[in-house]
N, C-alpha and C positions, 0 to 999 in steps of 0.2 A: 553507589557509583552509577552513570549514565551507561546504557546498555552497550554504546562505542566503545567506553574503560573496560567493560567486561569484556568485548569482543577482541583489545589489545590483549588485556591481559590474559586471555588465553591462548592469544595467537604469539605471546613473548613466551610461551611454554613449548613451542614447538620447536626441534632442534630435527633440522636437516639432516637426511642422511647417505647424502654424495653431496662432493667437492663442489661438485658446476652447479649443485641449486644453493649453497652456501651462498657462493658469489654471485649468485643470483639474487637473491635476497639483499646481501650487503648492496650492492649497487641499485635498487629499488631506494631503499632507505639512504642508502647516499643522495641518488640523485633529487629526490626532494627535501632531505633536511640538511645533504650538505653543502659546505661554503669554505671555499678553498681563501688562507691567507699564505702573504708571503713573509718567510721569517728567516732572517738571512741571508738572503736570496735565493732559497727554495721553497718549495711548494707545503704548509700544513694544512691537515683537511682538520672542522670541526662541524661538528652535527648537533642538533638540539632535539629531545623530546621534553616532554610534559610526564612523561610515567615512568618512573623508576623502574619499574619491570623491562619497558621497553631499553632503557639505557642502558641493564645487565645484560641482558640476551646479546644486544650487539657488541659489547664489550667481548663478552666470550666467544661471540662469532668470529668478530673479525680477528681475535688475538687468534685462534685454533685455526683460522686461516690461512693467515699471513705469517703466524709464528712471531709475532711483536706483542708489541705492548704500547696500552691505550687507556689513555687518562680520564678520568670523570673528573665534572666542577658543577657548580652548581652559579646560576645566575639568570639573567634576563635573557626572554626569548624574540629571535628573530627567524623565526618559523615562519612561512607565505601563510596569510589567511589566521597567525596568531594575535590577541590582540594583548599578551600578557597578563591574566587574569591573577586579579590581587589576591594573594595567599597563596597562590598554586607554586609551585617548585617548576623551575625547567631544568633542566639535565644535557649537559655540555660532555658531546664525546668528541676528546680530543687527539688527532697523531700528529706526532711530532714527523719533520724530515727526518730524524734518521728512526724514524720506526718503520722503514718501508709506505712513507706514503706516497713518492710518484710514482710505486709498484702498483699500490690501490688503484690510483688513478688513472694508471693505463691499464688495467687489468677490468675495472668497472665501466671504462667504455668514455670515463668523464675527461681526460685528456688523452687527444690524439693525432695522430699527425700527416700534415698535408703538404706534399712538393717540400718534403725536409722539416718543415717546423711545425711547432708545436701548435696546439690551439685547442678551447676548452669547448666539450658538445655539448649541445642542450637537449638534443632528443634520448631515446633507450640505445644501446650499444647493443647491436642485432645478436654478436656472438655469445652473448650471456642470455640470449632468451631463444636458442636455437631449438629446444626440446620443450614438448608441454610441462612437464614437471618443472623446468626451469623457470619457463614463464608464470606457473602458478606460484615458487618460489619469487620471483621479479613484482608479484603481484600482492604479497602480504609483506613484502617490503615496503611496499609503497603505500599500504595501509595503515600500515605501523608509522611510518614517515606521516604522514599529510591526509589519511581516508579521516572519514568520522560518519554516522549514519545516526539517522532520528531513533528515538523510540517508539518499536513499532508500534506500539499502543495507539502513539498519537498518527504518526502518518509514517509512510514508506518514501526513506530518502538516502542514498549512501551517493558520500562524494570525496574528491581528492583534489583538493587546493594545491596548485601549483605556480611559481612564478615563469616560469617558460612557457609559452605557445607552443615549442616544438613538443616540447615534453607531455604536455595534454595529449596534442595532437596524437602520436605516439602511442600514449597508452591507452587513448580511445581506441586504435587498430590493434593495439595487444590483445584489449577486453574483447571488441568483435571478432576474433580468430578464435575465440572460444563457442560452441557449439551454440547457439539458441540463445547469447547472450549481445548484450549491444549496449552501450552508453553514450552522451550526448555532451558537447564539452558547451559552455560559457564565457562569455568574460566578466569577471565581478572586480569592478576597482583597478588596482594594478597585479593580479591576479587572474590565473586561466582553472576554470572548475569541471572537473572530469565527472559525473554525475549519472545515476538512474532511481526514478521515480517507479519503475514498475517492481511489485512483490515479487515475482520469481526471480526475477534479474538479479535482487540483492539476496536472493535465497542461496542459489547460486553461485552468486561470488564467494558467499560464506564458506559455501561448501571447497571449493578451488583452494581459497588462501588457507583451507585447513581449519574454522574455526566450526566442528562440526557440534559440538553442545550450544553453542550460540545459535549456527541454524536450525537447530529441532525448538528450541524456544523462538525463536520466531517461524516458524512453522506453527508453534502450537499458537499463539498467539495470531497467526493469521488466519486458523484454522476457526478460534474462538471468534475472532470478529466477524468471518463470514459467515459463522450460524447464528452471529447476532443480529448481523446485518437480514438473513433471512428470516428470521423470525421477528424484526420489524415488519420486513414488508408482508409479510402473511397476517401480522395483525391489522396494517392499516389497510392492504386491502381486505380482510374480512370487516372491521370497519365501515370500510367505502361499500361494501356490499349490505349491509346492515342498513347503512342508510339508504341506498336507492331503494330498496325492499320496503322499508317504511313509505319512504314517500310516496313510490309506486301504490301501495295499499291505502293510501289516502287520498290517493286521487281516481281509486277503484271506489272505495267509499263515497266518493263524493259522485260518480254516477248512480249507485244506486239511490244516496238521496235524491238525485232528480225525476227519476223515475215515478219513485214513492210521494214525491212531492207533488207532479201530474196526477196522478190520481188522488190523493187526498185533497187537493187542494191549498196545501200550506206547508211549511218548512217544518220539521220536526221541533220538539221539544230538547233541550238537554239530555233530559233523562233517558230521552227515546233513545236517541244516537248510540248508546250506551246494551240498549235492551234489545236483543232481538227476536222475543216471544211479543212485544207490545202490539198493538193493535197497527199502530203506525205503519209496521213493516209487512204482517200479517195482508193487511189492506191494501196499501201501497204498491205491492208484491206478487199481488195473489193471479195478474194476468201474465205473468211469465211463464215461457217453456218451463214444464219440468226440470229440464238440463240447465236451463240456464239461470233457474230459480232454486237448486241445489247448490250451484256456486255462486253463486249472491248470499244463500245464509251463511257458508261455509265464511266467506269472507266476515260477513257478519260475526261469525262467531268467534275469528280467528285474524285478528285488526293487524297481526304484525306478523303473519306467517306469509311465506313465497308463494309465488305461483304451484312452484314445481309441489310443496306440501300441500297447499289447499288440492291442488291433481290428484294426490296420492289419499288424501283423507276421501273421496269420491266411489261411489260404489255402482262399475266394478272403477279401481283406479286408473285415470288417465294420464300422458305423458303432459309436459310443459307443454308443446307446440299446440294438442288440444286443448287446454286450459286457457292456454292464449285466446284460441279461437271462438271460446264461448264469452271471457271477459271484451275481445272486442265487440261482439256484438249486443252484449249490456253497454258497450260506450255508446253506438250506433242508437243505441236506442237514448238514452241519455240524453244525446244529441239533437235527436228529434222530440224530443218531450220535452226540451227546452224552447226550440222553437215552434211547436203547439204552443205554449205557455203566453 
């Protein structure tokens, strides 16, 4: 199963324990997967999910609610944002008019009435998300209904496909009344996408809608990619310092051969560049400071060692900032034994 199945199916384990977050729930999951017809000339509500588990939960939600009874069928989905994926099961919960469905309906906030008559809302019904626990219930309703989120493995993504604008709109201000949390809505197609791209924000939610073994596995998985993520960057930059080190040291080398080359008179041998007891360097060498003819051999002798080591190999040892100081002045010289030449 993808990690979203897992995170239904243990959020369809969780069984409310007061009346107002029951209803709070059911009307999350109504108002995005349900679809009112008219049968007889009254009002039956039907819902759709995709996971068996989800479709039992609200079975015995809303029947322990309402005190009715609520049909299952199985058939094609008309979910916002489903595209009916061949093999998968959808799951049809159905109320009849006389099971108390226009009690649902005016009780869920989805029909209500203005200047005498009736009329169907599209945003959240304020009075079922009066209290935070309610709204936390309202909010793994709506998970269950219409949310799905990536694998965190691959990237950080949790969102909720709905077909109302108001009703996005809506639960984008549900999600921001929640402390340090925020979501961004869209439009995709003939669909509005209620959505957050940042790890804590879906950490978060996890934790709100109740689905708390889900979020410690993405914690721990967030937790694993950013020590991977760190220990990338510690290798490529010690890498990237690896190499400036070398180079740096090669083009330390290559002042001392001009030096040794002003005085000898000619370009070393292969062999020489290799040997730093040979006559070449001996010769080439022999009019430099003491100081600054102990870190020339050092160098010599140590083709791919830092500044800061060749300082500390020095007797007595010196820091980086004087090492620097003597290697600039073998450039200096370098420089002008070049042009002598």
């Amino acid at each position: 199963m993808s990690f979203s199945s897992d995170v239904k199916s243990e959020l369809a384990r969780v069984e409310p324990s007061k009346k107002c977050c029951m209803l709070a729930e059911i009307a999350g999951f109504l108002r995005a997967s349900g679809s009112i017809r008219i049968t007889g000339g009254s009002f039956a509500i039907m819902a759709t999910t995709e996971s068996a588990a989800v479709a039992r939960h609200f079975k015995v939600l809303i029947e322990t609610y309402f005190r009715n009874k609520v049909d299952l069928a199985i058939g094609g989905s008309h979910r916002p944002g489903s595209q009916g994926k061949k093999g998968k099961n959808t799951y049809y919960i159905n109320i009849r008019p006389d099971e108390k469905s226009m009690q649902i309906l005016r009780e869920t906030g989805m029909l209500l009435i203005r200047e005498g008559d009736d009329y169907f809302s599209d945003g959240i019904y304020p009075p079922v998300v009066r209290s935070k626990c309610c709204k936390r219930s309202y909010l793994r309703g709506m998970f269950l209904s219409c949310g799905t989120m990536s694998d965190p493995r691959k990237s950080y993504h949790l969102e909720f496909v709905l077909d109302k604008e108001q009703s996005a709109l809506d639960l984008k201000k549900l999600i921001g009344s929640f402390d340090d949390l925020a979501a961004s809505v869209a439009k995709r197609g003939d669909n509005y996408v209620v959505y957050m791209k940042k790890a804590a924000y879906i950490s978060d939610t996890l934790g709100i809608i109740g689905a708390a073994s889900s979020m410690l596995d993405f914690e721990s998985i967030r937790v694993n990619k950013g020590m991977h993520g760190e220990i990338m960057r510690i290798i490529n930059c010690d890498n990237a310092n690896v190499d400036r080190t070398l180079m740096a040291a090669e083009e330390q080398k290559g002042w001392l051969v001009a030096i040794a080359a002003a005085e000898n008179g000619r370009m070393p041998e292969p062999e020489e560049l290799t040997d730093p007891l040979c006559d070449y360097w001996t010769s080439g060498l022999r009019l430099l400071p003491p100081q600054l003819k102990e870190a020339a051999y050092l160098r010599l002798y140590k083709p791919e060692a830092s500044l800061t080591e060749i300082g500390e190999s020095l007797t007595p040892p010196v820091g980086k900032a004087a090492i620097s100081k003597r290697f600039a002045k073998l450039r200096a010289l370098a420089e002008n034994a070049g042009k002598d030449s």
